[in-house]
PyMOL CGO cylinders between C-alpha atoms (Angstrom):
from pymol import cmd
from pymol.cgo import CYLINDER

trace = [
    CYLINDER, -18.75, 0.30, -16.85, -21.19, -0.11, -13.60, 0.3, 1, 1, 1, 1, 1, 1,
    CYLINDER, -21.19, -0.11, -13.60, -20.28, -2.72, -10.97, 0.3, 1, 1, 1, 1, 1, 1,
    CYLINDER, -20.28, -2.72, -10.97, -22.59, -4.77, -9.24, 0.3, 1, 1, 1, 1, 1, 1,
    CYLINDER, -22.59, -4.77, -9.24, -22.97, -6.24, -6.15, 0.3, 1, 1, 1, 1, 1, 1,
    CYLINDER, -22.97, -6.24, -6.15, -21.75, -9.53, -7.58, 0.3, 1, 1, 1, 1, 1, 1,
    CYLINDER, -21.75, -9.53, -7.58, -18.89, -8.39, -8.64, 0.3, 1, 1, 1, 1, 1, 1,
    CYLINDER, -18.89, -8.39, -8.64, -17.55, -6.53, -4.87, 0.3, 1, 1, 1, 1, 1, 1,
    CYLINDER, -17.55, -6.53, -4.87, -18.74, -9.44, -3.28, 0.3, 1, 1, 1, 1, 1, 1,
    CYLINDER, -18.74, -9.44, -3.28, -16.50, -12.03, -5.66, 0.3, 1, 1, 1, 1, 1, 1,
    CYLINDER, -16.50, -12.03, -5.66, -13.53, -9.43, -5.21, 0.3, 1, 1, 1, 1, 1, 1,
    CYLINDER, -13.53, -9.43, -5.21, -14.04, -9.63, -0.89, 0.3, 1, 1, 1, 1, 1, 1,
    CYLINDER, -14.04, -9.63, -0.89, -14.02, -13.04, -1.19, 0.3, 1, 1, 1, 1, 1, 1,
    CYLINDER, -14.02, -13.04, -1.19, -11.17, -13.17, -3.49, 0.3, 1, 1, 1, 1, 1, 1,
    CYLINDER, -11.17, -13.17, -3.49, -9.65, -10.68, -0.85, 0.3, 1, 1, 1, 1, 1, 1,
    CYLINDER, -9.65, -10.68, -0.85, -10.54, -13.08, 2.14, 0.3, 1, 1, 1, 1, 1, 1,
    CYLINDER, -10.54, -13.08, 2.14, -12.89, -9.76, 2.98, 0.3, 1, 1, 1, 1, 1, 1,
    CYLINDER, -12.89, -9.76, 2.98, -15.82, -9.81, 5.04, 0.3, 1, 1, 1, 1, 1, 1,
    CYLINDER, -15.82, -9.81, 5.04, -18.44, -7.13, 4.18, 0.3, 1, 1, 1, 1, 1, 1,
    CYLINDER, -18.44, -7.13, 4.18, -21.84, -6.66, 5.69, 0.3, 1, 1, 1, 1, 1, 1,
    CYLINDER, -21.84, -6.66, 5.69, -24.49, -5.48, 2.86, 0.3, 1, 1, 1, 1, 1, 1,
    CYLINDER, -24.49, -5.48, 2.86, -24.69, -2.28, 3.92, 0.3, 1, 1, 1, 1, 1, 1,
    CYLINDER, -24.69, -2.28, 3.92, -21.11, -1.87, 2.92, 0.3, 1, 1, 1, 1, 1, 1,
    CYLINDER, -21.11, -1.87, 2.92, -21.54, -3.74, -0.11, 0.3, 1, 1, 1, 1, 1, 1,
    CYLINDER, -21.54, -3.74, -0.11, -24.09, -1.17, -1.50, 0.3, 1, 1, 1, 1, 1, 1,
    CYLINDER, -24.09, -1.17, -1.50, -21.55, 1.64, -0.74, 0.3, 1, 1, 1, 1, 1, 1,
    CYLINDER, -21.55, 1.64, -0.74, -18.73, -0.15, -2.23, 0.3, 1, 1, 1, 1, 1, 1,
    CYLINDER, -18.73, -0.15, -2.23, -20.38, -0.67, -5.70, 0.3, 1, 1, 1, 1, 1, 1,
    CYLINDER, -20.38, -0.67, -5.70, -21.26, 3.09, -5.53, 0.3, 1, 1, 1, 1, 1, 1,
    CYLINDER, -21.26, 3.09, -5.53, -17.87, 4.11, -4.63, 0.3, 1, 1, 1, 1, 1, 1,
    CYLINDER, -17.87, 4.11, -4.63, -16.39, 1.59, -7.37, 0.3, 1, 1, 1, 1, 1, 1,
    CYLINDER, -16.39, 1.59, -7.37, -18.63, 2.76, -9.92, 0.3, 1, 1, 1, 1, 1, 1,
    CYLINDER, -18.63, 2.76, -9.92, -17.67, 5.80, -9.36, 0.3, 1, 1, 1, 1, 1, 1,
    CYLINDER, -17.67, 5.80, -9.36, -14.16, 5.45, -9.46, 0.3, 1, 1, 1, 1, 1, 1,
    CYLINDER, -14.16, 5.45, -9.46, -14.52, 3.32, -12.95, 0.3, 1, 1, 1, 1, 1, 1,
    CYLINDER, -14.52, 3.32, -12.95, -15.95, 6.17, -14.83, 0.3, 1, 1, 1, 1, 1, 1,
    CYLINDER, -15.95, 6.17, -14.83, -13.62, 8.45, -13.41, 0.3, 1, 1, 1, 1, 1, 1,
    CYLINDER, -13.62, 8.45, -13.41, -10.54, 6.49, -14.75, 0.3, 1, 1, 1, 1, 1, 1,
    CYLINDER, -10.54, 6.49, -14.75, -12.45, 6.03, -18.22, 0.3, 1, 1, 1, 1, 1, 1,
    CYLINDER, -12.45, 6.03, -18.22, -13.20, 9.92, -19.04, 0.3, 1, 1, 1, 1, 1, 1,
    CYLINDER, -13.20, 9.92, -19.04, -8.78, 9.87, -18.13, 0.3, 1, 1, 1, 1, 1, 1,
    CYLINDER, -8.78, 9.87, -18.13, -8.70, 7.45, -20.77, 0.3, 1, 1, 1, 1, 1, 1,
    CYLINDER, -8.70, 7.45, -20.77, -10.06, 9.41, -23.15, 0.3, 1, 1, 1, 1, 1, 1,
    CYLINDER, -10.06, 9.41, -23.15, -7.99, 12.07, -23.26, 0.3, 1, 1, 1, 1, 1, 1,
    CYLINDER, -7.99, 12.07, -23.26, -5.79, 12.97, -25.77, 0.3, 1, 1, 1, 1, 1, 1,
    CYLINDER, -5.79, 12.97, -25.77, -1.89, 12.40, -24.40, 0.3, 1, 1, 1, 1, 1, 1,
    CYLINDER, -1.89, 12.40, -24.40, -0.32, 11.94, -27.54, 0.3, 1, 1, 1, 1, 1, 1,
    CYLINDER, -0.32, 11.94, -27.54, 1.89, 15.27, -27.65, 0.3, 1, 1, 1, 1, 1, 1,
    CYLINDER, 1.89, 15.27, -27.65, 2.28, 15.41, -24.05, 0.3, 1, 1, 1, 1, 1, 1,
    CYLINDER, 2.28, 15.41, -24.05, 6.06, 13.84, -22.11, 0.3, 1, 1, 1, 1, 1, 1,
    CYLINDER, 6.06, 13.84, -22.11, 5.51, 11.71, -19.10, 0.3, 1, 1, 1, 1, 1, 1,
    CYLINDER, 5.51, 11.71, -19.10, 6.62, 13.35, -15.95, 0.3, 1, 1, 1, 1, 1, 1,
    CYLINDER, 6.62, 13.35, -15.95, 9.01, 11.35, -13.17, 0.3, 1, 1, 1, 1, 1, 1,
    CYLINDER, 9.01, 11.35, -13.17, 8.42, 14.67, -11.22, 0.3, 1, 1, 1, 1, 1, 1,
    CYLINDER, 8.42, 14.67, -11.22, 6.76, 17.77, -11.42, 0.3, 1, 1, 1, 1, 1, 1,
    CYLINDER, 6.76, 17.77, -11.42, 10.35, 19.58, -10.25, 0.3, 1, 1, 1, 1, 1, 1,
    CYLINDER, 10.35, 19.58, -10.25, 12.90, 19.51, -12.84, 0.3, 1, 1, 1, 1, 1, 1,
    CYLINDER, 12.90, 19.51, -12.84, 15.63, 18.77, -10.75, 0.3, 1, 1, 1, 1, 1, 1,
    CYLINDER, 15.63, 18.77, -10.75, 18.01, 16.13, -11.19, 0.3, 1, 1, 1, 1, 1, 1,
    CYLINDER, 18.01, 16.13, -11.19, 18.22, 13.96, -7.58, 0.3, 1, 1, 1, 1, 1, 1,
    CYLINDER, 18.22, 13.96, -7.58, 21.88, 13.32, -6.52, 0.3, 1, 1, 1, 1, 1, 1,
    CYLINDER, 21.88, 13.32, -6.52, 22.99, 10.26, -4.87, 0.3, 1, 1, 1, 1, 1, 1,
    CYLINDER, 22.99, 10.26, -4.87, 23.84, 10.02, -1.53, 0.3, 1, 1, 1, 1, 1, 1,
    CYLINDER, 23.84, 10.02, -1.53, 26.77, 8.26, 0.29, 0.3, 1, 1, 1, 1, 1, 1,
    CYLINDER, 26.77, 8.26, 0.29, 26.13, 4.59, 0.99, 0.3, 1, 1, 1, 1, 1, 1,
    CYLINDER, 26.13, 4.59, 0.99, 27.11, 4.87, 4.71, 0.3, 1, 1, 1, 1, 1, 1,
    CYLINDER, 27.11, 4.87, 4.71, 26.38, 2.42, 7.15, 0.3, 1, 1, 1, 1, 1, 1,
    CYLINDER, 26.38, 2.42, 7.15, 24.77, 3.47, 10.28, 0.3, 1, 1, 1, 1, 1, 1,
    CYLINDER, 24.77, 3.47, 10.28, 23.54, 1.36, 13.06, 0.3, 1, 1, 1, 1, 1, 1,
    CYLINDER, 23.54, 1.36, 13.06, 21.20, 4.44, 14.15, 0.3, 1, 1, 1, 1, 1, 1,
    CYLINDER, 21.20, 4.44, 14.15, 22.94, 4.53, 18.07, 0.3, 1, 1, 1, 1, 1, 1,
    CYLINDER, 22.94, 4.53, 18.07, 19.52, 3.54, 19.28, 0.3, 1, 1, 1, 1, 1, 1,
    CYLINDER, 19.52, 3.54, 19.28, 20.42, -0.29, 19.98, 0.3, 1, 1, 1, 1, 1, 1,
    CYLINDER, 20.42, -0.29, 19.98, 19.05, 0.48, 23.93, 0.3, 1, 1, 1, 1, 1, 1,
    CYLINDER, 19.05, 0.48, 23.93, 16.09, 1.86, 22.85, 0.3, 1, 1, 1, 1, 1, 1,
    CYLINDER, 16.09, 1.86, 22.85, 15.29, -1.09, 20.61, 0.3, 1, 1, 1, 1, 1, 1,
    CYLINDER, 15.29, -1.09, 20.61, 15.84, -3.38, 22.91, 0.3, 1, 1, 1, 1, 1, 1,
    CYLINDER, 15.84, -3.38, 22.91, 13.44, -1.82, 25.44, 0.3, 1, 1, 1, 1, 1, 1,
    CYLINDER, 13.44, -1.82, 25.44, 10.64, -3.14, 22.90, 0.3, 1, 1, 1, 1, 1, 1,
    CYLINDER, 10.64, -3.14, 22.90, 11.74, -6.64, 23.57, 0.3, 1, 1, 1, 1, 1, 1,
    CYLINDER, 11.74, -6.64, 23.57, 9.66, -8.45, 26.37, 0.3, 1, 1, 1, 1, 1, 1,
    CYLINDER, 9.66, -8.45, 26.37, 12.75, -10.49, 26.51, 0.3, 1, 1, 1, 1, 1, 1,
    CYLINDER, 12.75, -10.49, 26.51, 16.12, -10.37, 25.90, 0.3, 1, 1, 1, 1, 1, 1,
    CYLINDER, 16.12, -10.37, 25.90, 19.69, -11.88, 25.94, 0.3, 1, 1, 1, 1, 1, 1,
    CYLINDER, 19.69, -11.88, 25.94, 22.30, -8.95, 25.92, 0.3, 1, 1, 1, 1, 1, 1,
    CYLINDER, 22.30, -8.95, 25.92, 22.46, -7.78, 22.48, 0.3, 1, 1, 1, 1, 1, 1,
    CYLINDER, 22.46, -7.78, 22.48, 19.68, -10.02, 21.20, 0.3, 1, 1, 1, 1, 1, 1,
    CYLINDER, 19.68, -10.02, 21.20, 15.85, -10.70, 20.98, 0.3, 1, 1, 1, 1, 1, 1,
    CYLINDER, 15.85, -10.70, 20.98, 14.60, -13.87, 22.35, 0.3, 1, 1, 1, 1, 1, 1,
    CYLINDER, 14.60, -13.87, 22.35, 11.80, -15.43, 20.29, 0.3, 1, 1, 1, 1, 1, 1,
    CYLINDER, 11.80, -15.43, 20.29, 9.78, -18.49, 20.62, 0.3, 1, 1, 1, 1, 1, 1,
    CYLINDER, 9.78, -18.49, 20.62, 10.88, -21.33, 18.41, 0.3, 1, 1, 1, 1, 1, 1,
    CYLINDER, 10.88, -21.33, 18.41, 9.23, -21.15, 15.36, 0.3, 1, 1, 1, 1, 1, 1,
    CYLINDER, 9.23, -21.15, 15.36, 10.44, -25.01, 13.69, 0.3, 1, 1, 1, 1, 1, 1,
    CYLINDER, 10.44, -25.01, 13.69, 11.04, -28.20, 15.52, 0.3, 1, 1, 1, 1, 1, 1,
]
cmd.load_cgo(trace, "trace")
């Protein structure tokens, strides 16, 4: 199934994507590409074959729900270009 230019320019605009036409041309190639790829997948014959979760057949075991607060409070707070203790400051958002 070939795309056309039509059709990458109706999905960047769907996207709220600007493209310039030279990007255009290598997007449809790219796409096209990609299309035909995913259809020759399709055709394959899967019908004996499991699905996989992982390649490793190991079971993962849960870990301990403990809470952590990482020690790194300072650090974090370095980010902020302002601050009140403990806290960020940020600009009211609603009035």
């Amino acid at each position: 199934m070939p795309i056309d230019k039509n059709q990458v320019k109706k999905v960047a605009k769907l996207s709220r994507i600007s493209l310039d036409d030279d990007k255009i041309e290598s997007l449809t190639k790219d796409l096209t590409l990609i299309i035909n790829f995913v259809e020759q997948l399709n055709k394959l014959n899967t019908n004996e074959i499991n699905p996989l979760t992982s390649v490793v057949h190991k079971t993962l075991e849960p870990r301990n729900d403990v809470i952590n607060d990482g020690k790194i409070k300072n650090e974090i707070l370095k980010n902020s270009p302002s601050k009140n203790e403990d806290f960020f400051i940020v600009p009211k958002v609603i009035e």
